[in-house]
C-alpha positions in Angstrom: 0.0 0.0 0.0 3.3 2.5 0.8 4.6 1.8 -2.5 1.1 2.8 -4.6 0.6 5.7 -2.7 4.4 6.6 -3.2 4.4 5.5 -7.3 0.6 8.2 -7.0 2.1 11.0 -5.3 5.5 10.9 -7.5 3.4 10.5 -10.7 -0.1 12.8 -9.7 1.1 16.3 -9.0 3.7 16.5 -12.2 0.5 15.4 -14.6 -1.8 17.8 -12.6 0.5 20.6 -12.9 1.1 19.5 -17.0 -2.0 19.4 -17.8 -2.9 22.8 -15.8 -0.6 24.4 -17.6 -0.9 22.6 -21.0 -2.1 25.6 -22.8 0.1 28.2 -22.1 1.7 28.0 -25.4 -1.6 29.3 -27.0 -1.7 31.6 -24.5 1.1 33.1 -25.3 1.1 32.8 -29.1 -2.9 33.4 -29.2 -3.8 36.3 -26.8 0.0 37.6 -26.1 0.7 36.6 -22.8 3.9 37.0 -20.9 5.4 33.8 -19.5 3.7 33.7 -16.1 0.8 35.2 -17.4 0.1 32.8 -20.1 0.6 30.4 -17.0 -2.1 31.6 -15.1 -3.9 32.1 -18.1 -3.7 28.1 -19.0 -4.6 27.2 -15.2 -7.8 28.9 -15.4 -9.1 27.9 -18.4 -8.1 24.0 -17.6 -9.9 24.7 -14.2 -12.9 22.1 -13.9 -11.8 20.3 -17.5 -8.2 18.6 -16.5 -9.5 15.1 -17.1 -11.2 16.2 -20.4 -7.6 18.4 -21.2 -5.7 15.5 -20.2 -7.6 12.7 -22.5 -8.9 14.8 -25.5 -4.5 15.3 -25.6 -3.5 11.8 -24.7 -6.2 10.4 -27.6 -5.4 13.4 -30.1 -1.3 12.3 -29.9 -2.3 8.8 -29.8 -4.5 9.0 -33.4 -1.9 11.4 -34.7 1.1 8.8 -33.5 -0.8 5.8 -35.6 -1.5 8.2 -38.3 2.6 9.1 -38.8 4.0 5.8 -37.7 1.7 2.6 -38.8 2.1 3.7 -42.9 5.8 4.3 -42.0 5.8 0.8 -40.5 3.9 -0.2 -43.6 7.0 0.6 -45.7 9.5 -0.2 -43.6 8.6 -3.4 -42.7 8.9 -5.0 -46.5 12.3 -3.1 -46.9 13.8 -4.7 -43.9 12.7 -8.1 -45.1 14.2 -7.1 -48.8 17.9 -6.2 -46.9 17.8 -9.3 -44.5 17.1 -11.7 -47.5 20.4 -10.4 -49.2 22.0 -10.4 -45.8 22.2 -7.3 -44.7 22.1 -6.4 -41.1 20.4 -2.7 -41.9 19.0 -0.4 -44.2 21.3 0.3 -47.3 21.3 3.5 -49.0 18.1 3.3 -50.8 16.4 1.7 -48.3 17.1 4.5 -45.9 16.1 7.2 -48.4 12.7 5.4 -49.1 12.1 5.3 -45.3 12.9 8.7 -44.5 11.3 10.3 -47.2 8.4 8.6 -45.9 8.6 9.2 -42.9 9.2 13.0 -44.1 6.1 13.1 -46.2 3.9 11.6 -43.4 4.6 14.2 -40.6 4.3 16.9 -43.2 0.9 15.0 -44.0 -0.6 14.3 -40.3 1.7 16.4 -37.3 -0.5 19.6 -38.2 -3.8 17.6 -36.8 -2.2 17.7 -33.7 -1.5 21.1 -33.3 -5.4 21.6 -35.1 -6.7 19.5 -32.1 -4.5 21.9 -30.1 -5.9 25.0 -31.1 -9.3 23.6 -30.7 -9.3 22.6 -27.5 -7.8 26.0 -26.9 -10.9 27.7 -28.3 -13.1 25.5 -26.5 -11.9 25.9 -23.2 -11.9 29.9 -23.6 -15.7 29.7 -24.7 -16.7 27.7 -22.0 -15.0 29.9 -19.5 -15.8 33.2 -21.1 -18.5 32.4 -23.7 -16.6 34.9 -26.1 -18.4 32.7 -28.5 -21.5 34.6 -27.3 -20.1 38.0 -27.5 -18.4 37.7 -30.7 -21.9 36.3 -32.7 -24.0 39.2 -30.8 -21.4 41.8 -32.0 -21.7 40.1 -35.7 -25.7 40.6 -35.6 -25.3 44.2 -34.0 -23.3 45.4 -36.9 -25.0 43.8 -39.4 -28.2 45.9 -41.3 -31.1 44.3 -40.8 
């Protein structure tokens, strides 16, 4: 019973405190906050939602992991098998080419969704908070002639 609580207390307050303050990069980059202030910032808006923040992140990286890596696998996999039937221990020079253009061409492809996700989440968490969603579609129909 020692060691769980121990293995919980080691691993619980660095994940709280990550995911508290897992959007302070749009913070900062998004509404122009300092450092600390983009801290704070990212605290209150995860307030209430760090189980939501924490999974909608952990699934988002683990769908955007399978979409970079399995079709890399997909390639890599027969050229391995090609360089161990001639007897080669690893990837010659064309083999390594093919895998890391690949691997290249799929980050370019899919690592965006993750920051997408991101940026969502972001703009989520600030309407919930704030409903700016509100104010911003009420300032739309003000300004608009009837």
């Amino acid at each position: 019973k020692h060691e769980l609580e121990s293995i919980t207390s080691n691993i619980g307050l660095p994940v709280y405190f990550s995911v508290r303050w897992s959007m302070f990069v749009a913070a900062a980059v998004l509404e122009g906050h300092g450092p600390l202030g983009s801290l704070r910032r990212s605290s209150a808006l995860v307030d209430r939602h760090c189980f939501r923040v924490l999974s909608i992140l952990t699934v988002s990286s683990v769908i955007v992991g399978v979409m970079v890596y399995a079709p890399a696998a997909l390639v890599e996999i027969p050229l391995a098998i090609s360089a161990a039937t001639r007897g080669e221990v690893g990837f010659g020079p064309t083999e390594a080419t093919i895998s890391n253009a690949t691997s290249i061409v799929l980050r370019i492809l899919f690592a965006s969704v993750g920051g997408i996700i991101y940026t969502l989440l972001f703009f989520d968490l600030r309407n919930r908070r704030e409903g700016t969603d509100m104010v911003e579609r009420l300032t739309l129909l003000e300004a608009s002639p009837l």
